[in-house]
C-alpha positions as CSV (number, residue, x, y, z in Angstrom):
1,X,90.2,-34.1,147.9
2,X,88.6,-37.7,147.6
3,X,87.2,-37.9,143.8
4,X,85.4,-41.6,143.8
5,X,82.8,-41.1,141.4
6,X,84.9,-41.6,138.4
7,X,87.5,-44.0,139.7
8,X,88.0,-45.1,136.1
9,X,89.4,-43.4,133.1
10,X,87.3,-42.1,130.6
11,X,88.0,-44.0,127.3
12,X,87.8,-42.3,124.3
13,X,86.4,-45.1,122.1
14,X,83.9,-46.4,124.4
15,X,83.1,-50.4,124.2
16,X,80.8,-51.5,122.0
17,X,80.9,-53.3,118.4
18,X,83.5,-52.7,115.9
19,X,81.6,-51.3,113.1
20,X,80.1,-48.4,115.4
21,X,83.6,-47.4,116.7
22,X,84.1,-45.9,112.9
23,X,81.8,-43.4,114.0
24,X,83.2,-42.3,116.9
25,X,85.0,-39.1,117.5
26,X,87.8,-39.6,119.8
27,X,88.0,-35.9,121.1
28,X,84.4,-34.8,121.4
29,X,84.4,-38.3,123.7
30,X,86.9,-37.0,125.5
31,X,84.7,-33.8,125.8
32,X,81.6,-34.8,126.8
33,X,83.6,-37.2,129.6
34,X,84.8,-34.1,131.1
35,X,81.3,-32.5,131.0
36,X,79.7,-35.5,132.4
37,X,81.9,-35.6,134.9
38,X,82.2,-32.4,136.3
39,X,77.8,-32.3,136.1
40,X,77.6,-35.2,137.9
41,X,80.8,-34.1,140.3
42,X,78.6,-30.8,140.9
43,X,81.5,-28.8,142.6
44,X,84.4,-27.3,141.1
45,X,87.5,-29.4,140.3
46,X,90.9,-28.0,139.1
47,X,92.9,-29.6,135.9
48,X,94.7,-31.7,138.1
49,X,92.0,-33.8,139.6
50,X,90.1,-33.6,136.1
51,X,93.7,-35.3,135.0
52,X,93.7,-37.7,137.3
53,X,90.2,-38.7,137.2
54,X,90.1,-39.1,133.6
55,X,93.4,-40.4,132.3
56,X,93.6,-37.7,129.7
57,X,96.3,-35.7,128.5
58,X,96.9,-32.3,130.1
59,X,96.9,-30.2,127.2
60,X,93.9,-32.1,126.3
61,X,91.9,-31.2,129.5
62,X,93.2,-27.3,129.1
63,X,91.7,-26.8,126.0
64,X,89.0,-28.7,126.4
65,X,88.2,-26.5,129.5
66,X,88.9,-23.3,128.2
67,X,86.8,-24.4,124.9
68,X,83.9,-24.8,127.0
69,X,83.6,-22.0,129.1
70,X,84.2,-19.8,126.2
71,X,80.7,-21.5,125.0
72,X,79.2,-20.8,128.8
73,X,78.9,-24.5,129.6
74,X,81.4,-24.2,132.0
75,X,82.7,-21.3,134.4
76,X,86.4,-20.5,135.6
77,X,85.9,-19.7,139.6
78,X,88.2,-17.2,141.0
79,X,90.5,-19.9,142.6
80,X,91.3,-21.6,139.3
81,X,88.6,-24.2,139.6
82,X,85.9,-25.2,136.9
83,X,82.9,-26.1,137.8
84,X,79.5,-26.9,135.7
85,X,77.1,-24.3,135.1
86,X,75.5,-25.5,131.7
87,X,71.8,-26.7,131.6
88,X,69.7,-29.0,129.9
89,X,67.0,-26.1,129.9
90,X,67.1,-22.6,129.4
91,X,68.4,-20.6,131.6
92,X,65.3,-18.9,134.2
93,X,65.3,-16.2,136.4
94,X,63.2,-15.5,138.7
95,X,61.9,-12.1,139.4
96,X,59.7,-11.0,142.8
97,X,58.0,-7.8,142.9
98,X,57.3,-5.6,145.2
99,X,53.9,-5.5,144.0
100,X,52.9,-5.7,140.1
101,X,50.6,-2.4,139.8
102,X,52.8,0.5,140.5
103,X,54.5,2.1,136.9
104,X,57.9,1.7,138.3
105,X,57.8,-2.2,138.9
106,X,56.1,-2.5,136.0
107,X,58.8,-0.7,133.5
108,X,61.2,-2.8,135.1
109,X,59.2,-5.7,134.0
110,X,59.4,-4.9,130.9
111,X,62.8,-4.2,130.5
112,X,63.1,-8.0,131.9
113,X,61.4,-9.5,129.6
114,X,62.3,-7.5,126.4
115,X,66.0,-8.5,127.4
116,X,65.5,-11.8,128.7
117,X,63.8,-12.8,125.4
118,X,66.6,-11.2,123.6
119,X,69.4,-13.5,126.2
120,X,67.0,-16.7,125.7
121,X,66.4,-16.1,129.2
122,X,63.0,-17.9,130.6
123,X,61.2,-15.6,133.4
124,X,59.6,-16.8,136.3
125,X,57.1,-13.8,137.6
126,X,55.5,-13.7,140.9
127,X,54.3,-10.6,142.5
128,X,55.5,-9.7,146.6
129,X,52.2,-8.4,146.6
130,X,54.4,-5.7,150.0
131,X,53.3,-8.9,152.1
132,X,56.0,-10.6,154.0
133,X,54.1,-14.1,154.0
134,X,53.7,-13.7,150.1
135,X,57.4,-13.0,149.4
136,X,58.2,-16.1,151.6
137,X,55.9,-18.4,149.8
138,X,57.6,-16.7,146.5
139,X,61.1,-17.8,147.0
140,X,60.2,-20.9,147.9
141,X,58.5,-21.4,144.4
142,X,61.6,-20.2,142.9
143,X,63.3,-23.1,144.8
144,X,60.9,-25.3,143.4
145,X,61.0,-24.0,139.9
146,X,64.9,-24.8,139.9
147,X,65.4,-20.9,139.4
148,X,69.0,-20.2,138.2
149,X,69.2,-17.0,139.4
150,X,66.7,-15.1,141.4
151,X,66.2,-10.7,141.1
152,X,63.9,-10.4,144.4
153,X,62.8,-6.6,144.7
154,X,61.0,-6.5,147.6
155,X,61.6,-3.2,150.2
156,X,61.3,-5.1,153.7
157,X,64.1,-4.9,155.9
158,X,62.6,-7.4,157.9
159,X,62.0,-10.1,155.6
160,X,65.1,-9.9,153.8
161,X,67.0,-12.2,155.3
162,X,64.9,-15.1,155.5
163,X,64.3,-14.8,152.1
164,X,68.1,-14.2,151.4
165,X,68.9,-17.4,153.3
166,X,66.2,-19.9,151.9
167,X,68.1,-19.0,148.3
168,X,71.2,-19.1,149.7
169,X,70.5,-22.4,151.3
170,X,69.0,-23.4,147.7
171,X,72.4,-23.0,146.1
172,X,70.6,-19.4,144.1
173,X,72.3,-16.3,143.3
174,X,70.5,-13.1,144.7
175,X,70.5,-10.2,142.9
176,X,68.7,-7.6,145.5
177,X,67.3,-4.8,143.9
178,X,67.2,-1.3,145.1
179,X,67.1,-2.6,148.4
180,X,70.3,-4.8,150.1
181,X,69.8,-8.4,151.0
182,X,72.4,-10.3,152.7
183,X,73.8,-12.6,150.1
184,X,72.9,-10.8,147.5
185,X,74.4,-8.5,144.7
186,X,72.9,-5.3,144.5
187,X,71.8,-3.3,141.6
188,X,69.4,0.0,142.2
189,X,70.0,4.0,142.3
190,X,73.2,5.6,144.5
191,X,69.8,6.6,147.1
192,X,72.2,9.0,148.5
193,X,73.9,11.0,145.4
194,X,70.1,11.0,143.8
195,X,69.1,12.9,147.4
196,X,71.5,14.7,147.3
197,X,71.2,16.2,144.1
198,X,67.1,16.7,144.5
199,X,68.3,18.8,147.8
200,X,70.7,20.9,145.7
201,X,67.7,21.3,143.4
202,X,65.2,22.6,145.8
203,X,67.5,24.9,147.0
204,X,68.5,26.6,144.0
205,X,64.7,26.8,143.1
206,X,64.7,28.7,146.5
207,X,67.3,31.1,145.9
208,X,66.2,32.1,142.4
209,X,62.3,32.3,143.5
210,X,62.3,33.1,147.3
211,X,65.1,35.4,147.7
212,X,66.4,32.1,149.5
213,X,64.3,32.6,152.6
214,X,63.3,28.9,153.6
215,X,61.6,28.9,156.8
216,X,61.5,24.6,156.4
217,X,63.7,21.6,154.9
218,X,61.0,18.8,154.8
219,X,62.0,15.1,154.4
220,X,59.0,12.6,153.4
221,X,61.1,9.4,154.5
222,X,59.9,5.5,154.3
223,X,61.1,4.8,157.7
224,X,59.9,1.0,157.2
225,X,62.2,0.7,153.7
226,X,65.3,0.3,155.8
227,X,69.0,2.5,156.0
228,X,69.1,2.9,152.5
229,X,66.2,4.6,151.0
230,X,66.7,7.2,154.4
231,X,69.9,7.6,153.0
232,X,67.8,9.2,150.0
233,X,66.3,11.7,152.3
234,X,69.7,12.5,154.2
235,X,71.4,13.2,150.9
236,X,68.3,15.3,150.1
237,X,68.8,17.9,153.7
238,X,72.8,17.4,152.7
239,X,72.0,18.7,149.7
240,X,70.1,21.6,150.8
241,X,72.6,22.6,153.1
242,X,75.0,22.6,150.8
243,X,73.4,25.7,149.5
244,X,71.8,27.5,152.5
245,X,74.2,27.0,155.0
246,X,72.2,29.5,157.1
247,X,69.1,27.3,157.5
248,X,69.3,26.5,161.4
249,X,69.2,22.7,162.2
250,X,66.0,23.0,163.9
251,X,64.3,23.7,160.6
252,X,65.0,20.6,159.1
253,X,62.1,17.9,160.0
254,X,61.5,14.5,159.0
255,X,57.8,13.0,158.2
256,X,57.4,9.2,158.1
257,X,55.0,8.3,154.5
258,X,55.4,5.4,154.7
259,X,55.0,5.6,150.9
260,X,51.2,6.1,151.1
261,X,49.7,9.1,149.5
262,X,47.2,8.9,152.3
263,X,49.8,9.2,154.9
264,X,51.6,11.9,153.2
265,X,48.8,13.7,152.7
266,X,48.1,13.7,156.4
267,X,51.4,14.4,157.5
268,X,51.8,17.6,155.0
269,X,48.3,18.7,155.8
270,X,48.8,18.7,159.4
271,X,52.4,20.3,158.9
272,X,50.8,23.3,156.9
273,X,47.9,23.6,159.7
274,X,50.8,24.0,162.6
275,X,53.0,27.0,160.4
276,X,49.2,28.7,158.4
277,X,51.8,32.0,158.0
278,X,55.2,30.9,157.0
279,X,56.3,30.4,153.2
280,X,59.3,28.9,151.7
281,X,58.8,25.7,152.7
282,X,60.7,23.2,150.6
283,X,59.7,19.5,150.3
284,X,62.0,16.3,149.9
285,X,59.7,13.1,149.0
286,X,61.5,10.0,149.0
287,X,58.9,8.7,146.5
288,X,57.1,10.1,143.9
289,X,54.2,8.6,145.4
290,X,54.9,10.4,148.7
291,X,55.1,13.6,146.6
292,X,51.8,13.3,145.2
293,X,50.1,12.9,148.1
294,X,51.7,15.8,149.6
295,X,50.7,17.9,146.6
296,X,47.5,17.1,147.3
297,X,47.6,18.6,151.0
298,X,49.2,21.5,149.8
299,X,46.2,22.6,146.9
300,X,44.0,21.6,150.2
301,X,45.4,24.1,151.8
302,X,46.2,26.7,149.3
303,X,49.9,27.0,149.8
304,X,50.7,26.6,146.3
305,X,52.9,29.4,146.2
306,X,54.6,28.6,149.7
307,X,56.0,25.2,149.0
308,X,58.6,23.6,146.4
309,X,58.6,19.8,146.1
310,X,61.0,17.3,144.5
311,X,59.9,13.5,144.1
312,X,62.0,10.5,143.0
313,X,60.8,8.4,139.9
314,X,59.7,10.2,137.5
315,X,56.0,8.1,137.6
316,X,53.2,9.3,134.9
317,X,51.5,11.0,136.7
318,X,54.3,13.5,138.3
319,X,55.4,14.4,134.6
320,X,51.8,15.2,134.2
321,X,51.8,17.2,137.2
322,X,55.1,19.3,136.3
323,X,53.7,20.1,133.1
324,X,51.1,22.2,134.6
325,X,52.4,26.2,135.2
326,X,53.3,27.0,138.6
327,X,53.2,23.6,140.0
328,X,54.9,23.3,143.6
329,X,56.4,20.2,142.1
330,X,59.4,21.3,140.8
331,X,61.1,18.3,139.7
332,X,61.8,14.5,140.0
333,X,64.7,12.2,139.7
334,X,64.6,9.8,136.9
335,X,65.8,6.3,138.4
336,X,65.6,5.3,134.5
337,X,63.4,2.1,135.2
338,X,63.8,1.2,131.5
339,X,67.7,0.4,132.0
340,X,67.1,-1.9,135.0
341,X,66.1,-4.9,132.8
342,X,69.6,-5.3,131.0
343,X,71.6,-5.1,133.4
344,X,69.7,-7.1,135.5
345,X,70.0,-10.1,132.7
346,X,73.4,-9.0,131.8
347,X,74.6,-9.1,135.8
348,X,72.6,-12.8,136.5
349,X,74.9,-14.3,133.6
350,X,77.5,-13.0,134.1
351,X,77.3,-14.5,137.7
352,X,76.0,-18.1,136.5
353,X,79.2,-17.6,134.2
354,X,81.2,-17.9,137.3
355,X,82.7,-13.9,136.4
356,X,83.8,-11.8,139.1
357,X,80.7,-9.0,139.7
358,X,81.2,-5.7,142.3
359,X,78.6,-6.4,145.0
360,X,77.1,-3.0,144.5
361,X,75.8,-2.0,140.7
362,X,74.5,1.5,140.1
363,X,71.7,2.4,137.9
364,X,72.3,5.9,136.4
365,X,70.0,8.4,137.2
366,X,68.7,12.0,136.0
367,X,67.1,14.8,137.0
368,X,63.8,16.0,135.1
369,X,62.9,19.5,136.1
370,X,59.3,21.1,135.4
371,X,60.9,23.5,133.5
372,X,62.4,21.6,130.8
373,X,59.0,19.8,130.8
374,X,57.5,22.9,130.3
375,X,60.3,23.9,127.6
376,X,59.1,20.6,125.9
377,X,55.6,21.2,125.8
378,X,55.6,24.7,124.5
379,X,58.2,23.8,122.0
380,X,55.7,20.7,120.8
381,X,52.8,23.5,120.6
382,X,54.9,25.7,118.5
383,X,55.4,22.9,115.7
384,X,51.9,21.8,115.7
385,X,51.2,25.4,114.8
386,X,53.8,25.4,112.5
387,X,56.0,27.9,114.0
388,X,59.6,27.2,113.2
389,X,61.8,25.8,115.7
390,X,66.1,25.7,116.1
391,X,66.8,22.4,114.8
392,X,69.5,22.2,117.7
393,X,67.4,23.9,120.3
394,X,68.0,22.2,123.6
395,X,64.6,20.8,125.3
């Protein structure tokens, strides 16, 4: 490997007049040589060709390396290389929404910025605005914003790519969130064990209410959102099976929402009109948002009592919804927007740091059932009235 740059060897008292040489340190020179270098090298070099490059000691160059990337202004790369990954600026990260005014992007948000002002971490903010142009134009301003990492959460299989490859290209880290781009490391909910686990749910709810007579397994997918949120919906009619194996295949059925309450609301209202008689009908929504709107066909319709619903995201107004007796929704999964933020941060430096990272990162997620909800509220009534509660009592 030709090194031509720094064809000379970095002195460690550097020319100039006698007096100031007093002042000089001999091994920070030495240090900051081997910074220098390696910044203006920009690409990883190994001890040897730092060696030969600078004329210094071995030893010298090993623990001058391993000094700084223990301080982060260097990073070890998984072939033995070091390369420079300190800045003159704070570190920034870039983060594209999938659009700013929905509850979930916003807690994520949030989480960014409380723990990116805790890391010193600068945030660039630009909202996807769910237009393909937008998120183009986007990651091209994180290219020129000399993003250091870039956290794009934006749901269009489509457009992926070309946004993935711009950053690529630009020399960026990717982290993709909640939906995979190529190039990218993923962080987001395991779609398919949170499905599953809503489906397991539903069924249960069926068996203890119904008698377990289901007439209908309904999926509300986002056909548009790609492989992985359907895989949401499939672990959702795996689950159910898992618990009525006697539900025929034919009753399963999947509705495209497209994550519109409007279209939800269309779908489920023309789905009720078709079956007018037939109860125990149980609803998968790949989105609370699909779930709402679905709800809202339902009351149309007055099937309250002949459909059971489970959502995913645990938005506002859902909780609200469970809270009220005898709701058809049942229950949500948590995807725990409020952890995404740190581990987001923590995952971006830990890649600038050069440290190995798994290309999938699961965010833990929970079920919140309309019962507990309910357990809550009546428990929170009982203490404003001032009737005494277990001090261990489980809500």
């Amino acid at each position: 490997m030709a090194i031509s740059r720094f064809s000379h060897p970095i002195r460690s008292r550097p020319p100039g007049k006698a007096t100031s040489l007093l002042y000089i340190i001999p091994v920070l020179s030495k240090a900051l040589g081997i910074l220098e270098f390696l910044q203006v090298e920009n690409q990883p070099r190994s001890v040897e060709e730092i060696v030969q490059c600078t004329k210094i000691p071995r030893t010298t160059v090993y623990r001058i390396l391993k000094t700084f990337t223990h301080r982060r202004h260097l990073a070890r790369c998984e072939n033995g290389l070091y390369r420079f990954v300190s800045r003159a600026r704070k570190v920034r990260f870039g983060f594209g929404a999938q659009y700013s005014d929905a509850p979930f992007f916003d807690a994520v948000r949030q989480g960014l910025l409380a723990s990116g002002s805790a890391a010193s971490v600068d945030l660039l903010l630009l909202d996807n605005k769910s237009d393909a142009a937008t998120a183009l134009r986007n990651a091209d301003e994180f290219i020129s914003q000399r993003a250091d990492v870039v956290i794009e959460f934006q749901m269009d299989p489509e457009i992926a790519p070309i946004v993935a490859d711009k950053l690529h290209s630009a020399g960026i880290p990717l982290i993709a969130v909640d939906s995979p781009h190529s190039h990218a490391t993923f962080l987001g909910i395991d779609d398919y064990r949170a499905g599953y686990e809503a489906g397991a749910f539903l069924a249960q709810h069926a068996k203890r209410h119904w008698g377990g007579e289901v007439n209908w397994a309904v999926g509300l997918d986002i056909q548009e959102a790609g492989a992985l949120i359907h895989s949401r919906i499939n672990g959702a009619l795996a689950g159910i099976r898992s618990k009525l194996p006697g539900l025929r295949d034919e009753k399963y059925i999947l509705l495209n929402s497209q994550n519109l309450p409007g279209a939800s609301h269309r779908l489920m209202l023309g789905f009720l009109r078709r079956h007018p008689r037939q109860r125990g009908i149980l609803v998968a929504a790949a989105t609370d948002v699909s779930a709402l709107g679905a709800l809202r066909a339902i009351h149309e319709a007055s099937r309250v009592r002949d459909v059971a619903i489970v959502g995913q995201g645990c938005i506002p107004e859902s909780l609200d919804e469970m809270r009220i007796p005898g709701s058809p929704l049942i229950g949500s999964i948590s995807h725990e927007a409020g952890r995404y933020g740190s581990q987001l941060i923590q995952l971006g430096l830990a890649m600038l740091n050069g440290q190995t990272v798994p290309p999938y990162n699961y965010v833990k997620h929970k079920l919140v059932a309309a019962t507990s909800l309910a357990k809550r509220t009546r428990i929170g009534r009982a203490r404003v009235r001032g009737i005494g509660c277990s001090a261990n009592e489980s809500i």
